[in-house]
Structures are given as C-alpha cells and as structure tokens.
gemmi code that builds the backbone of each chain (N, CA, C; Angstrom):
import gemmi

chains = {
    "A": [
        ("UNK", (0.840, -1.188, 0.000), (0.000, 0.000, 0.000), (0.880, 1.245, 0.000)),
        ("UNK", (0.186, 2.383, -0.389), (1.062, 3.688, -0.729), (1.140, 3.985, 0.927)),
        ("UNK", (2.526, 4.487, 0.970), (3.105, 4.947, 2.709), (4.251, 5.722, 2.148)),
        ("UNK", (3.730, 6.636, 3.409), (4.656, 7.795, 3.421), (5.154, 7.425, 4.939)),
        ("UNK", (6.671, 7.539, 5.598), (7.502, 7.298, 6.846), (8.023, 8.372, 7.162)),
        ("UNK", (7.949, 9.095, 7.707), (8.518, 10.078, 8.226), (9.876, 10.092, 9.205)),
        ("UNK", (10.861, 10.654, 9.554), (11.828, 10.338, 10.697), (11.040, 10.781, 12.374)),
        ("UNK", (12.300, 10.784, 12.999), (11.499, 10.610, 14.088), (11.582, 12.462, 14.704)),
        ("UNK", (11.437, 12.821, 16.137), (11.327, 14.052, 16.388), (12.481, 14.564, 16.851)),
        ("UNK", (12.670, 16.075, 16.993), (13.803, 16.564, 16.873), (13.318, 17.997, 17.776)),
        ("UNK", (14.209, 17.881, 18.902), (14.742, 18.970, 19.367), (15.837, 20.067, 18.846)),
        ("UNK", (15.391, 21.428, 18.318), (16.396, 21.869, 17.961), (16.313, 23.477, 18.899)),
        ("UNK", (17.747, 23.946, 19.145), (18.116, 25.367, 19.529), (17.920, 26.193, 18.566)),
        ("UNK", (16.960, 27.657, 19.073), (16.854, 29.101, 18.099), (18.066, 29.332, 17.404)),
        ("UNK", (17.646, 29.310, 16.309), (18.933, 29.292, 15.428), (19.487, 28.689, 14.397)),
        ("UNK", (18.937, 27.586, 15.240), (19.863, 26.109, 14.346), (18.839, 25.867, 12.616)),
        ("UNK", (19.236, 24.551, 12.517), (18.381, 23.859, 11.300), (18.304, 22.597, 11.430)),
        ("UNK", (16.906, 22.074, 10.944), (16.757, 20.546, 11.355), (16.025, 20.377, 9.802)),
        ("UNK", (16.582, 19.115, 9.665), (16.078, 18.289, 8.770), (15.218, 17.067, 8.701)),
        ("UNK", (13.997, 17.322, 8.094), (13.245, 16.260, 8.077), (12.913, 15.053, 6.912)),
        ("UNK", (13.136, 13.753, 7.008), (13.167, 13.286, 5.927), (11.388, 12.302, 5.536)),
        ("UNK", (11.019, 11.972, 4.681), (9.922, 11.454, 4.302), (9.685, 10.213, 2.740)),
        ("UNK", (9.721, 9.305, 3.595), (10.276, 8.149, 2.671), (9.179, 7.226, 2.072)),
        ("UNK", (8.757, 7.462, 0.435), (7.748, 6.961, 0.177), (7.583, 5.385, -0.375)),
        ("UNK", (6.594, 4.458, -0.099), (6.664, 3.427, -0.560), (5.253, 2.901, -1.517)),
        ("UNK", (5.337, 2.001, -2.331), (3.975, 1.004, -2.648), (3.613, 1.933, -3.863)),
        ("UNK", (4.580, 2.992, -4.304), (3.878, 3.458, -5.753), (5.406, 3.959, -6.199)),
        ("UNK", (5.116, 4.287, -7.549), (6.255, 4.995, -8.445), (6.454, 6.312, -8.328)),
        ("UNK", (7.753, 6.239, -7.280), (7.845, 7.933, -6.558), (8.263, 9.209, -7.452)),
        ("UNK", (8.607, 8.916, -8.885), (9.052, 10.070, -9.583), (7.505, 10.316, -10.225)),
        ("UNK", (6.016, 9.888, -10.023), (4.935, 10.085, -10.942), (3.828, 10.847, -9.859)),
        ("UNK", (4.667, 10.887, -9.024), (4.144, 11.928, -7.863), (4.249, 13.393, -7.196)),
        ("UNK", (4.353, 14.278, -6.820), (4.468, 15.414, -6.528), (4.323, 14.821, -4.242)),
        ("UNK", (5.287, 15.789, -4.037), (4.894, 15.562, -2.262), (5.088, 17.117, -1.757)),
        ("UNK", (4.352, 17.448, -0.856), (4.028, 18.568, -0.155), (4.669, 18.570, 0.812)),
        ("UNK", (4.968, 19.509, 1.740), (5.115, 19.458, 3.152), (4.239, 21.183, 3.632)),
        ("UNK", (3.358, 20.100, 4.872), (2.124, 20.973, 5.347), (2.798, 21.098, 7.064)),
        ("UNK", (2.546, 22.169, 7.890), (3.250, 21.864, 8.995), (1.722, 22.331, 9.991)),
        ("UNK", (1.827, 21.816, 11.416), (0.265, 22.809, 12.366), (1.031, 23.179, 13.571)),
        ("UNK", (0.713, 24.117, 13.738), (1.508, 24.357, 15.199), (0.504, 23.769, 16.473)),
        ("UNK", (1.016, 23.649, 17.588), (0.240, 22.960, 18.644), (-0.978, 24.087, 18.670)),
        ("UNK", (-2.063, 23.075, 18.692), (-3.150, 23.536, 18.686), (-4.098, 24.316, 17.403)),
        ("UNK", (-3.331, 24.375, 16.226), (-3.373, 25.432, 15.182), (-3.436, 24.583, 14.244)),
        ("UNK", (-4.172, 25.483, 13.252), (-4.552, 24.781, 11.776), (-3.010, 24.261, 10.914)),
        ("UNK", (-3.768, 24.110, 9.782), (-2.938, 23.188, 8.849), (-1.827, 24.404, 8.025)),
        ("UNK", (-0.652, 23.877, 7.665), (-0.274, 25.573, 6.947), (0.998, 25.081, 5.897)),
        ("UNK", (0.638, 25.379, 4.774), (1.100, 24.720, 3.403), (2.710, 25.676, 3.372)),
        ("UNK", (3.452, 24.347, 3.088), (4.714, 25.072, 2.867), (5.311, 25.115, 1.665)),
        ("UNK", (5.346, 23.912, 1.004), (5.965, 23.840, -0.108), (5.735, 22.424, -0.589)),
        ("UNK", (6.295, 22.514, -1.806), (5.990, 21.200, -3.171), (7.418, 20.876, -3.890)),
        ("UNK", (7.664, 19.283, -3.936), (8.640, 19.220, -4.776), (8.101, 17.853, -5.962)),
        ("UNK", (8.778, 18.135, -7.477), (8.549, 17.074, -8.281), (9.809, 16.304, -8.014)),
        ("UNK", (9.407, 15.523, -7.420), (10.801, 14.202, -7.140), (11.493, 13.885, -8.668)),
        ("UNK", (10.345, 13.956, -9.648), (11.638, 13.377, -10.687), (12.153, 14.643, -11.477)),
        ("UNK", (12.019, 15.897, -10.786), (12.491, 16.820, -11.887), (13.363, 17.546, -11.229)),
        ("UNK", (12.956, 17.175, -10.045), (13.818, 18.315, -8.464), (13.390, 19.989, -8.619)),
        ("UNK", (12.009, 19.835, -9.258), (11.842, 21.324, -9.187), (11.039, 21.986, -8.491)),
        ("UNK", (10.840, 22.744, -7.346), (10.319, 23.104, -6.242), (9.459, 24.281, -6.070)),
        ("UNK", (8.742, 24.598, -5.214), (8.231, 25.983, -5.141), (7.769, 26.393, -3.343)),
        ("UNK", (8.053, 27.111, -3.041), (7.838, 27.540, -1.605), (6.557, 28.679, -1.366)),
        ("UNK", (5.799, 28.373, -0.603), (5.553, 29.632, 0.424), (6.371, 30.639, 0.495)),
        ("UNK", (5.447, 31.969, 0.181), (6.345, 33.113, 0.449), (7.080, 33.142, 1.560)),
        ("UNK", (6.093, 32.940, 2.550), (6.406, 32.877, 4.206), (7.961, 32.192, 4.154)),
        ("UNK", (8.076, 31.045, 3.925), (9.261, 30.491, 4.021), (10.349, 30.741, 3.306)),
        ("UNK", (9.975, 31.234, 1.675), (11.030, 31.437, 1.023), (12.664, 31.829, 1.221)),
        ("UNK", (13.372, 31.472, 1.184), (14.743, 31.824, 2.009), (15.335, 30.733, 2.708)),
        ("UNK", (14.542, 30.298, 3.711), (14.677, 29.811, 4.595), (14.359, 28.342, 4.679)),
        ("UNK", (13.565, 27.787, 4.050), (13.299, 26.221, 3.787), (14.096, 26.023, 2.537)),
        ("UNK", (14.073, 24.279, 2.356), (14.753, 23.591, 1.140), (14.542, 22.462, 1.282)),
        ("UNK", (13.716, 21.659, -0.084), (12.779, 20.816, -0.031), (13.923, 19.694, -0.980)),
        ("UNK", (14.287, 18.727, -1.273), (15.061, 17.982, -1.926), (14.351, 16.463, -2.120)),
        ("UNK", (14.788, 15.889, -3.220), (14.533, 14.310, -3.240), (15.397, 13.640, -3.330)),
        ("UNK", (15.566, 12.372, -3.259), (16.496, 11.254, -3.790), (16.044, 10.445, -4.077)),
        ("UNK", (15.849, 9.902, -5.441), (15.149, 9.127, -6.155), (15.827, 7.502, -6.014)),
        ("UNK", (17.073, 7.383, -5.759), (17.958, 6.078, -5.520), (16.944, 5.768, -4.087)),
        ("UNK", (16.532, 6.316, -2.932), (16.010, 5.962, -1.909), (14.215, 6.243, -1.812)),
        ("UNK", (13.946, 7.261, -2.744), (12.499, 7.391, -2.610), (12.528, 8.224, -1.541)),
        ("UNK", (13.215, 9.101, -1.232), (13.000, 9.945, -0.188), (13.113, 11.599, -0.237)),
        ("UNK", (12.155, 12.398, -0.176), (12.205, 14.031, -0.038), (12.690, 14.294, 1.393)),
        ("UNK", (13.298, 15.330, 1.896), (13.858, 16.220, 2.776), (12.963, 17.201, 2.891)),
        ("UNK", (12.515, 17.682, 3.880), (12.269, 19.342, 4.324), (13.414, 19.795, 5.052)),
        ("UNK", (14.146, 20.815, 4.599), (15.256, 21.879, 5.525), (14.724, 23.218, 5.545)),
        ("UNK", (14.583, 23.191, 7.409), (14.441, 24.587, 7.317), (15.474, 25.276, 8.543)),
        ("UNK", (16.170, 26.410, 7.871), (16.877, 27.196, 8.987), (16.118, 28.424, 9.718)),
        ("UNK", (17.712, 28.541, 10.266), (17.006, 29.691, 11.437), (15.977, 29.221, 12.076)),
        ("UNK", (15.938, 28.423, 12.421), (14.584, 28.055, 13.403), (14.385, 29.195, 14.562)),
        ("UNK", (12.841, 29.371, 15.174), (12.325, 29.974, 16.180), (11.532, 29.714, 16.814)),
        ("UNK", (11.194, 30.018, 17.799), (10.088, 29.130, 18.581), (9.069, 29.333, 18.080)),
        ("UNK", (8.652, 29.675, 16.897), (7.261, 29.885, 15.833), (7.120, 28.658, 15.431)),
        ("UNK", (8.430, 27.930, 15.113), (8.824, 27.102, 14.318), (8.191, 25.986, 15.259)),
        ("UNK", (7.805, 25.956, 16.489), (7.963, 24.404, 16.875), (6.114, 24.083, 16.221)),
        ("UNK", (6.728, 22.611, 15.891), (5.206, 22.288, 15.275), (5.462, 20.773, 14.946)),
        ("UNK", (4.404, 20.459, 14.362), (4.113, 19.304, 13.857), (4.330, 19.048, 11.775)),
        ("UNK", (5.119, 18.412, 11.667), (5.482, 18.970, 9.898), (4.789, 17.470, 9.401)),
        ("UNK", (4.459, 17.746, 8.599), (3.991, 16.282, 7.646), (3.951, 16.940, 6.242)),
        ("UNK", (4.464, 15.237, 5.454), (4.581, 15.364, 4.057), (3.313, 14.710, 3.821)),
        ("UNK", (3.051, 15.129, 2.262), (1.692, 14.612, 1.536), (2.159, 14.166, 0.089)),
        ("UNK", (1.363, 13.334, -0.604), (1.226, 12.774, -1.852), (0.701, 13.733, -2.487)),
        ("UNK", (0.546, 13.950, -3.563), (-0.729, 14.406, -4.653), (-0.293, 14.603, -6.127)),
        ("UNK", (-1.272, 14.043, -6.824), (-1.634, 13.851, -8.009), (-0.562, 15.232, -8.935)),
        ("UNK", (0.658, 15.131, -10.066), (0.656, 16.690, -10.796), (-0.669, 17.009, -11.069)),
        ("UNK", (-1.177, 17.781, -10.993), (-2.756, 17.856, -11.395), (-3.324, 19.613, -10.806)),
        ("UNK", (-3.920, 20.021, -11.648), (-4.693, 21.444, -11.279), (-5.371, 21.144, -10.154)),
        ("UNK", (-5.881, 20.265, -10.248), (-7.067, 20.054, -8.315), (-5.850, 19.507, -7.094)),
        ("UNK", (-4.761, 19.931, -6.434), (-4.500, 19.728, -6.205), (-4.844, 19.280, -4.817)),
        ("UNK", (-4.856, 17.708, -4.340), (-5.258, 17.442, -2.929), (-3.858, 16.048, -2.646)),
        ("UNK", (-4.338, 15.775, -1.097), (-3.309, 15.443, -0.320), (-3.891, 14.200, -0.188)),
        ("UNK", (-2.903, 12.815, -0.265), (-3.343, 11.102, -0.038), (-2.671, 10.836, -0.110)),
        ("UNK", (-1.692, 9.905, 0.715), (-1.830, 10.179, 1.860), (-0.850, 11.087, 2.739)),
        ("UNK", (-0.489, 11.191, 3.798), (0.027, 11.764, 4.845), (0.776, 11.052, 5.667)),
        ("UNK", (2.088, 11.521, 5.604), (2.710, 10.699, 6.530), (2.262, 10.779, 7.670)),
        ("UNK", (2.627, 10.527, 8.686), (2.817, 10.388, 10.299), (2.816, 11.517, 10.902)),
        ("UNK", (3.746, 12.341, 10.786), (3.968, 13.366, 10.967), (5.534, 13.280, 11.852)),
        ("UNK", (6.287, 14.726, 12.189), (7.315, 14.267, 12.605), (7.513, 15.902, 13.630)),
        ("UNK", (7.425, 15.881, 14.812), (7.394, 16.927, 15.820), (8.986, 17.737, 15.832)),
        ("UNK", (8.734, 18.785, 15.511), (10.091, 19.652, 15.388), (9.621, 20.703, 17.087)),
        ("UNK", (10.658, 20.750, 18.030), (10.503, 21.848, 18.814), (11.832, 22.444, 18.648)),
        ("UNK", (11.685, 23.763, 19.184), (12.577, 25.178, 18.868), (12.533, 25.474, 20.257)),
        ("UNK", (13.548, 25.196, 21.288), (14.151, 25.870, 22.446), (14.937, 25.978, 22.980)),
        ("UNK", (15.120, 26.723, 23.484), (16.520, 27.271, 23.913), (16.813, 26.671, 25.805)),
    ],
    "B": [
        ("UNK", (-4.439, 37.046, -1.317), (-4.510, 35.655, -1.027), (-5.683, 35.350, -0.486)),
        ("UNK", (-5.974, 34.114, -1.074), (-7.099, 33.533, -0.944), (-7.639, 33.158, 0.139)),
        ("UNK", (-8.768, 33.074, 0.719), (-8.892, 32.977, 2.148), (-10.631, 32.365, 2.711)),
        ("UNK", (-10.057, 31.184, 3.541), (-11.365, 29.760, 3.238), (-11.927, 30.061, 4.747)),
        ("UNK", (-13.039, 29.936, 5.113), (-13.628, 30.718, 6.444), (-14.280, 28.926, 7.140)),
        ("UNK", (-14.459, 28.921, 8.510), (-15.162, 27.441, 8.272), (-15.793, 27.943, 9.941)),
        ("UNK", (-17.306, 27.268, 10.572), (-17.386, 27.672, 11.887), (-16.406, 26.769, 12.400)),
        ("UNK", (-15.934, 27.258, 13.989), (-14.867, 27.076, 14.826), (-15.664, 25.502, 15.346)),
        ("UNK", (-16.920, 25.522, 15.518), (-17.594, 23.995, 16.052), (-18.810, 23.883, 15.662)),
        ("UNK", (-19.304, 22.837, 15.510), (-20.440, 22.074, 15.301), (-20.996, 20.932, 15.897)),
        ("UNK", (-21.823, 20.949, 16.424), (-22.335, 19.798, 17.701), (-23.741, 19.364, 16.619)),
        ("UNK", (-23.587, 17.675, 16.675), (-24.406, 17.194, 16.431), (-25.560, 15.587, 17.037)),
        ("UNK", (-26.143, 15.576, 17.620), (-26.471, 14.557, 17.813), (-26.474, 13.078, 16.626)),
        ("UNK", (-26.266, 12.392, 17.992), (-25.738, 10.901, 17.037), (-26.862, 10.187, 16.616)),
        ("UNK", (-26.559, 9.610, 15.014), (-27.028, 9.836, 14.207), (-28.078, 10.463, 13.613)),
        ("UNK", (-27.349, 11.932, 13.410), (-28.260, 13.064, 12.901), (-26.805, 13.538, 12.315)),
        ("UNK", (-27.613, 14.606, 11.238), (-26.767, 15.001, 9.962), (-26.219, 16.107, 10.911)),
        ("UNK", (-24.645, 16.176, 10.356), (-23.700, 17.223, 10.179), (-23.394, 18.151, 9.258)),
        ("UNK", (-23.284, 19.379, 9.003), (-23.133, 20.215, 7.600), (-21.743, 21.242, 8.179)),
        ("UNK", (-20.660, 20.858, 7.775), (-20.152, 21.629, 8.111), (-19.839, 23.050, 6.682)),
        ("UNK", (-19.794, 23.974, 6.845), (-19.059, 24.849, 5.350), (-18.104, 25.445, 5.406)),
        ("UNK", (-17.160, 25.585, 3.787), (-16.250, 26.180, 3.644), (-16.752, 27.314, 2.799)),
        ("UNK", (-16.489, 28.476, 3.202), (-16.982, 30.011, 2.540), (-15.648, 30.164, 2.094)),
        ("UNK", (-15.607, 31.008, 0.527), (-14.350, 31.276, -0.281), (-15.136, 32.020, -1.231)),
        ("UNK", (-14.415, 33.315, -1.904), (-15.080, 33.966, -2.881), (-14.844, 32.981, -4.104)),
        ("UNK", (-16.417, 33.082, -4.640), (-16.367, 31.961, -5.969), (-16.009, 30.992, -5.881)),
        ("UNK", (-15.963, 30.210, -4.754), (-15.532, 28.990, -4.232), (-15.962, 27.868, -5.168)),
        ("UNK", (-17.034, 28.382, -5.676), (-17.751, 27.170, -6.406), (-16.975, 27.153, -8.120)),
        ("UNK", (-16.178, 27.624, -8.108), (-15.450, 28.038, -9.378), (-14.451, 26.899, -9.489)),
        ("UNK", (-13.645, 26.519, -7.527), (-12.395, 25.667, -7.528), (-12.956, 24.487, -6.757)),
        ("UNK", (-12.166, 23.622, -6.703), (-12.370, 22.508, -6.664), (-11.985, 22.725, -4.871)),
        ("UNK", (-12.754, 21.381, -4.023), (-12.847, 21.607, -2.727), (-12.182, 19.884, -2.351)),
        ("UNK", (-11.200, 20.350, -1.398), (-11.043, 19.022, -0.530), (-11.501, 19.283, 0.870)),
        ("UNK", (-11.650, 18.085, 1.464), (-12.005, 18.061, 2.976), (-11.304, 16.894, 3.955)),
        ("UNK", (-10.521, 17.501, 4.526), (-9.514, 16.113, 5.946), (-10.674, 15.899, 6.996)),
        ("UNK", (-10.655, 15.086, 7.555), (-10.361, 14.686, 8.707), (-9.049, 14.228, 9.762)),
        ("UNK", (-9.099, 15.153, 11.037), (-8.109, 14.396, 11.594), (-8.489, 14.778, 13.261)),
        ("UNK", (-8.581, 13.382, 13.555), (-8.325, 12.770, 15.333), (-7.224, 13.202, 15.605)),
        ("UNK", (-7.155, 13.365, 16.889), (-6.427, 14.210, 17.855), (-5.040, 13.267, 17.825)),
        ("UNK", (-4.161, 13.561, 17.751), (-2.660, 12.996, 17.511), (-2.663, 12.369, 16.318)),
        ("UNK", (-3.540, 12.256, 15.248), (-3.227, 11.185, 14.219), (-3.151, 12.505, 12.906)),
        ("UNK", (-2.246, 12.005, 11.942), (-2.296, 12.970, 10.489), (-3.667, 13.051, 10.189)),
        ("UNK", (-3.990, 14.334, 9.086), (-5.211, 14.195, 7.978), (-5.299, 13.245, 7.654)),
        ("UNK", (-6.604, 13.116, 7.628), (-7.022, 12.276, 6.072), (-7.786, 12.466, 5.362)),
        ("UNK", (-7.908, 12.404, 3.951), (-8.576, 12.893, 2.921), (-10.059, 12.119, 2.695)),
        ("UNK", (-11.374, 12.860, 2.821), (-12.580, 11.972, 2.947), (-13.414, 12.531, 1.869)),
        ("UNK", (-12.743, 13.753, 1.209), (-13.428, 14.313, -0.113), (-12.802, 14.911, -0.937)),
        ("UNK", (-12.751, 14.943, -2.202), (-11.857, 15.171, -3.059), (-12.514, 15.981, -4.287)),
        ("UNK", (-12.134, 17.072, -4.866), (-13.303, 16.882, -5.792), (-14.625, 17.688, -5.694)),
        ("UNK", (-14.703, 18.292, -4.323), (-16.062, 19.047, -4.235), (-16.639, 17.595, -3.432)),
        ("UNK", (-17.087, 16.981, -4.384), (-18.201, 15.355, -3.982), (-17.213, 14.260, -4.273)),
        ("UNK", (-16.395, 13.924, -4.432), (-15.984, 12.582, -4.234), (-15.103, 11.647, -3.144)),
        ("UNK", (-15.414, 10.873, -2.651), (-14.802, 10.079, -1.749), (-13.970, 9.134, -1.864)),
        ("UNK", (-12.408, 9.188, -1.822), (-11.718, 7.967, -1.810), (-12.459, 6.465, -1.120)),
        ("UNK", (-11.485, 5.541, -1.657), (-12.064, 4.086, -1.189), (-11.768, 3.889, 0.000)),
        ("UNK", (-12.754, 3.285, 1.176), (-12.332, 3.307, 2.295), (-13.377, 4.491, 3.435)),
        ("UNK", (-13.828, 5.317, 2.268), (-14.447, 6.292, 3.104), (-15.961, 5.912, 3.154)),
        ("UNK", (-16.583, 5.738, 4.249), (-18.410, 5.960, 4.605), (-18.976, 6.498, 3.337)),
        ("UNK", (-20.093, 6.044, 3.067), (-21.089, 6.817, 1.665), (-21.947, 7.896, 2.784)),
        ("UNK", (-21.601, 7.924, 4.132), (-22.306, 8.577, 4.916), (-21.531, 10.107, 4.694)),
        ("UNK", (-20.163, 10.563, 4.125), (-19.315, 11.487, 3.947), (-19.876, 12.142, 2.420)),
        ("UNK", (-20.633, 13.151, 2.147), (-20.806, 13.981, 1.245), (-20.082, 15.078, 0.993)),
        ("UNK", (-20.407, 15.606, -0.622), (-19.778, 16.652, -0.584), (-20.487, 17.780, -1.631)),
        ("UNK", (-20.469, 19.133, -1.540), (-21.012, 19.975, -2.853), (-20.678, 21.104, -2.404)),
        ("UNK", (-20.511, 21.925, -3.327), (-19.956, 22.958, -3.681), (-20.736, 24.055, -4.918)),
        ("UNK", (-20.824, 25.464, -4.410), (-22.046, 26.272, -5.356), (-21.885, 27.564, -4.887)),
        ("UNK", (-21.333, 28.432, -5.237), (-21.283, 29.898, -5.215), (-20.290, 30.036, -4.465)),
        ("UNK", (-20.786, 30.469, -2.869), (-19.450, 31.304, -1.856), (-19.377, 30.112, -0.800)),
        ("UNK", (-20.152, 28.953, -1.198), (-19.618, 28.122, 0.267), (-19.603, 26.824, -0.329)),
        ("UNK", (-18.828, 25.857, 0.074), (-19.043, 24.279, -0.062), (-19.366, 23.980, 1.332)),
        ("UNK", (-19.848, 22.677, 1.340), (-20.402, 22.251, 2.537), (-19.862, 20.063, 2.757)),
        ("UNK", (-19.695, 20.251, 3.535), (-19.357, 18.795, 4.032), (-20.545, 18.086, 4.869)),
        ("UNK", (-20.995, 16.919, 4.063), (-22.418, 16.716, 5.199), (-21.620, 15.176, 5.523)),
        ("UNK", (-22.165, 15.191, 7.180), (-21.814, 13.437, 7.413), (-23.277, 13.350, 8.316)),
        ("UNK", (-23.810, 12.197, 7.528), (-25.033, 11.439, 7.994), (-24.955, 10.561, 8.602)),
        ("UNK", (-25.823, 10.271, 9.571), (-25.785, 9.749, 10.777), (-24.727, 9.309, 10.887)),
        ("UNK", (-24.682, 10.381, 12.172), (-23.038, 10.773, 12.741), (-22.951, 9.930, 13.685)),
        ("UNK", (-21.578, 9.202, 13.982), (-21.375, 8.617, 14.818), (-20.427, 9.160, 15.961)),
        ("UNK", (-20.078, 8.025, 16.801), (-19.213, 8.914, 17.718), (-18.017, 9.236, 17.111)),
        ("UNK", (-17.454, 7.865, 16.476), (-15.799, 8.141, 15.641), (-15.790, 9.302, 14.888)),
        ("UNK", (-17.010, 10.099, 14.607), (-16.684, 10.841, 13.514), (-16.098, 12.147, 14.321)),
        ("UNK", (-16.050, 12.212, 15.606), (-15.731, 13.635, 16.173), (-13.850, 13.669, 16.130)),
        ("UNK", (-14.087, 14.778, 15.478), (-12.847, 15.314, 14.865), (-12.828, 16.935, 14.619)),
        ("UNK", (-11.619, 17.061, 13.831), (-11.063, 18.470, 13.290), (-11.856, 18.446, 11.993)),
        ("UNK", (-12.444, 18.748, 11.092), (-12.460, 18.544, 9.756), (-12.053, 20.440, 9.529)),
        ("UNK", (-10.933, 19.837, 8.330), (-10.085, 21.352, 7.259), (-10.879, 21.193, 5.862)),
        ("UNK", (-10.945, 22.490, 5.142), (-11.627, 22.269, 3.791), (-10.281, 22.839, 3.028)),
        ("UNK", (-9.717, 22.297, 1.836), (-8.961, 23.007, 0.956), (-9.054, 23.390, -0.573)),
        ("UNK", (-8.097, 24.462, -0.841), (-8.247, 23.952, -2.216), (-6.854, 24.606, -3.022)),
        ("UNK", (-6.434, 24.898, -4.093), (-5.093, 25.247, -4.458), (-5.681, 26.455, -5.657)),
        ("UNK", (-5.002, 27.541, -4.890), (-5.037, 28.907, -5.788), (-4.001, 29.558, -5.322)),
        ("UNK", (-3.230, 30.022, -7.057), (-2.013, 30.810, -7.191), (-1.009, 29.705, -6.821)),
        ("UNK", (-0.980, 28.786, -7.059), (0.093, 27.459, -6.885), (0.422, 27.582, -5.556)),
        ("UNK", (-0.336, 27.880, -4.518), (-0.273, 27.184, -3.512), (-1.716, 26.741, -2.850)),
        ("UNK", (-0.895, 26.005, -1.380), (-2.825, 25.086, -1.331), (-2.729, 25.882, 0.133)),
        ("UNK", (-4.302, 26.012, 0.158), (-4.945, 27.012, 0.828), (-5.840, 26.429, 1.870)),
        ("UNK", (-5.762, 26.383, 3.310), (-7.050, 25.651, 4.314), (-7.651, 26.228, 4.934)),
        ("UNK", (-8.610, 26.096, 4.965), (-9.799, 26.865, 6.033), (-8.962, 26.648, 7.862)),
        ("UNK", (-9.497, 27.053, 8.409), (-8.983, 27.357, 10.144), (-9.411, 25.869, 10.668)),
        ("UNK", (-10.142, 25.165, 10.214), (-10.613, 23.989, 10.801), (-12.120, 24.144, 11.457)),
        ("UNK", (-13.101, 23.012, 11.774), (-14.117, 22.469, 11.986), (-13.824, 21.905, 13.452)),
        ("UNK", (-14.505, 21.895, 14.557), (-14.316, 21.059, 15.752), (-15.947, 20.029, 15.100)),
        ("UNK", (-15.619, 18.833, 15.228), (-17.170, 18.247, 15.275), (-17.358, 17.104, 16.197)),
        ("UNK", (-18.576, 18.025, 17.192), (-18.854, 17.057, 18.657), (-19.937, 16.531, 18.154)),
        ("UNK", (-19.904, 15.112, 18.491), (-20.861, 13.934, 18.671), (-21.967, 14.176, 19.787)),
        ("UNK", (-22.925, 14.292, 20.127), (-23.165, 13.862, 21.604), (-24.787, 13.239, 21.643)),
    ],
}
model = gemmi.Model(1)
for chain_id, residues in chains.items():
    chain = gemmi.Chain(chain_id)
    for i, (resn, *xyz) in enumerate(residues, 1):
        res = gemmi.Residue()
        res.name, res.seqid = resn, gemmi.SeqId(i, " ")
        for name, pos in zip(("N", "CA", "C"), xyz):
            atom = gemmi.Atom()
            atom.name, atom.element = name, gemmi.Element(name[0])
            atom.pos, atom.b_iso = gemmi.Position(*pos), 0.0
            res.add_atom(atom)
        chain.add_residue(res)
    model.add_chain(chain)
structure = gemmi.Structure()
structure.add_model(model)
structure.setup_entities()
C-alpha cells in the first residue's frame, strides 16, 4: 500500500536547522508530486511547499522562502524538508503529503507526521 | 490571497446530519477538498473533488460545492466521527485551508 515514513522528532536550539526526511513506498515515486504541510500545537494546517521528485523542481511559500529547502532522492524514494534559522514559531508538527501533478491539487496520503521543537 | 472561512464547532447529535461549510469567494469556481483528523493522528482525505470520496471512506461522507460556500455533510453521525475537519483547495500554486471544523458527537 502507498506509505509515506517520516523520521522521528527533533529537538532543535533558536537558530539552528533541522532536517526532516519522508520516505515513500507502494507506488512509483518520480509520478508523484509531495508537499510538506506543517500545524503548530493547537493550530490549523499551513502549506509550505511542493517538490517534483523526478524533476527536483520546487516551489515555496512566500512565508518560508529563504529559509526552507525541499530535496529528493530518487535512488532511496526519499524528499527532505530543511528549514533554517529556526524559532520558537517554528515548533510544530510537519507532515509530508502525496498528490496527483494535477490542477485540483489534494493530499493522499500523509505521513505520520514528525514533531520539530525550537528551544533554547 | 485567498482565504477559506469554516465555523470554529459544530455539535451534532448521534445519528443526525452534520453540515459543516467552507466560505471562499467563488468557491464554487475551484475545486474543494475536505480532511479529517483525530487528535494525535495525520489528515485524512474523505473528499476530493467538491463530492468525491476515496475508497475506504463511509457513503455517509458527502460533498457539494455552489457559489461562496461548499459544505461537508456526514449522515448519521457517529461517535468516531468527532474530529477536526479542514476544507482546501489550491489557488495561485499554492494550497490554501480553512482554520478547521471542531465536530462534537453527543
């Protein structure tokens, strides 16, 4: 079945950068597009960015622009979220998504999710 | 930027219909998704499409969409169904969610 794995959680210091990885299985990972959506505790859903695994070509949230970097590796089936400068804005819950290249763009499935905190 | 409105909660008695809506200018123009997600667990996708439901999902999970609001109906509601439900959709190449749905069972 299609699965998305996420790594596990990560404490990081204001400042730093943590990397999250998201490892897809049970379908053909270059015919897919994957998202990464992040919620902060207690808080809605909040779209960050998109990468085409087989083209490596990306697009960000303004919000983030700068500061995130979304990557694949097609030998492992696996996208990266990097984001620096972290802040305690930053601590949240990040999950990657599937979805169709396609104008209607929606999310199937969702990894796990993978808890990033920001403190000092 | 585009911007999806949804009420903060909705209480429904069990099994009796739920309607939750997503308000968006011309909403009915783009195409509407709808998550569900239980408390520690990821989304999950229960409408796709405005009206369509992946495999796996209740025929009790509706969907439609028409001018400034789409609406999510779940018929006879059960207890499992109390959750977050988000409505989305993707304008200006990025994807866009409503604030979220609380939906109490009781």
């Amino acid at each position: 079945q299609v699965q998305l794995v996420q790594s596990g959680a990560e404490v990081k210091k204001p400042g730093a950068s943590v990397k999250v990885s998201c490892k897809a299985s049970g379908y053909t990972f270059t015919s897919y597009y994957i998202h990464w959506v992040r919620q902060a505790p207690g808080q809605g859903l909040e779209w960050m960015g998109i990468i085409n695994p087989g083209g490596g070509d990306t697009t960000y949230a303004q919000k983030f622009q700068g500061r995130v970097t979304v990557t694949s590796d097609t030998s492992t089936s696996t996208v990266y979220l990097q984001l620096n400068s972290l802040r305690s804005e930053d601590t949240a819950v990040y999950y990657c998504a599937r979805a169709e290249p396609s104008v209607t763009v929606y999310f199937d499935p969702w990894g796990q999710g993978t808890l990033v905190t920001v403190s000092s | 930027s585009y911007e999806l409105t949804q009420p903060l909660s909705v209480s429904v008695a069990l099994g009796q219909t739920a309607r939750i809506t997503c308000g968006g200018n011309n909403i009915g123009t783009k195409s509407v998704h709808w998550y569900e997600q239980k408390p520690g667990q990821a989304p999950v996708l229960v409408i796709y499409r405005d009206s369509n439901r992946p495999s796996g999902i209740p025929e009790r999970f509706s969907g439609s969409n028409s001018g400034n609001t789409a609406t999510l109906t779940i018929s006879r509601a059960q207890a499992g169904d109390e959750a977050d439900y988000y409505c989305q959709v993707w304008d200006s190449s990025s994807a866009v969610f409503g604030p979220g749905t609380k939906v109490t069972v009781l």
